[in-house]
C-alpha positions as CSV (number, residue, x, y, z in Angstrom):
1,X,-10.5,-4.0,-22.0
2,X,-9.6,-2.3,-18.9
3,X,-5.9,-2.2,-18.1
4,X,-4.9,-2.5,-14.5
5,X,-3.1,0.5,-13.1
6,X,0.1,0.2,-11.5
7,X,0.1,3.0,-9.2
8,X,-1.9,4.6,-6.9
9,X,-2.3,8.0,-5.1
10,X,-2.6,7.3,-1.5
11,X,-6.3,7.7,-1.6
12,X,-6.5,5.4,-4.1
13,X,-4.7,3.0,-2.1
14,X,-6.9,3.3,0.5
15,X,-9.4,2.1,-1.5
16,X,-8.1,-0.4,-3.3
17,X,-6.6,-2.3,0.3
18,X,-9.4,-1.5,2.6
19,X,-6.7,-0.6,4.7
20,X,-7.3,3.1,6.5
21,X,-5.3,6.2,5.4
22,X,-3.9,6.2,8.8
23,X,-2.7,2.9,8.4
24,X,-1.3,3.3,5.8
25,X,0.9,6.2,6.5
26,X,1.8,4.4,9.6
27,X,3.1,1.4,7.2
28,X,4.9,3.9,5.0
29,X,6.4,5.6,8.3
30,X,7.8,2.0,9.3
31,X,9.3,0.9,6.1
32,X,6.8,-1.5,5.6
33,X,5.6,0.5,2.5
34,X,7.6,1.5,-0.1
35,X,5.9,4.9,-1.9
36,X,7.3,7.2,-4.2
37,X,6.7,11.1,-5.5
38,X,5.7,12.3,-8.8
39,X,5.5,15.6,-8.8
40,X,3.6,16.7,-5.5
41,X,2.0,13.4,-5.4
42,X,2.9,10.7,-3.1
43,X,2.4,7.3,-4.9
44,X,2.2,3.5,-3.9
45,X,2.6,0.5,-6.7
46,X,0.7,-2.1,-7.2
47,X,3.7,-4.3,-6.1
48,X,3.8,-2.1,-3.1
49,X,0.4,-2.9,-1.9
50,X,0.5,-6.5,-2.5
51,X,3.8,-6.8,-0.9
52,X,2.4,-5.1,2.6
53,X,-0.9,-7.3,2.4
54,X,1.5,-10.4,2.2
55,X,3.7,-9.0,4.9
56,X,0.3,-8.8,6.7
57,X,-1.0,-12.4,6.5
58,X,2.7,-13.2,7.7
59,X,2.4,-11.5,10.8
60,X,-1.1,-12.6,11.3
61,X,-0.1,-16.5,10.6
62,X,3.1,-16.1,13.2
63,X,0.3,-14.6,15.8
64,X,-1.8,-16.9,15.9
């Protein structure tokens, strides 16, 4: 059984969201995104990602 990670390197990120690199930094520049460092790395959680996607659908519900 595969176990799900809990963090990601931004890349990863990336690709797990579907949201662009640019984007993202753009989120993590705002506050929207909370990352972290280990090491040299810059990392985003699992609870990180699905908290921006929800803050996301928020602001796309209030929009329309």
């Amino acid at each position: 059984m595969q176990q799900k990670k809990l963090s990601y390197t931004v890349e990863e990120a990336v690709a797990v969201s579907g949201i662009t690199k640019t984007n993202l930094y753009r989120h993590m520049h705002e506050g929207d995104l909370a990352t972290f460092k280990s090491g040299r790395r810059r990392m985003v959680s699992q609870a990180a990602i699905e908290n921006l996607i929800k803050k996301l659908e928020k602001r796309a519900q209030v929009a329309a």
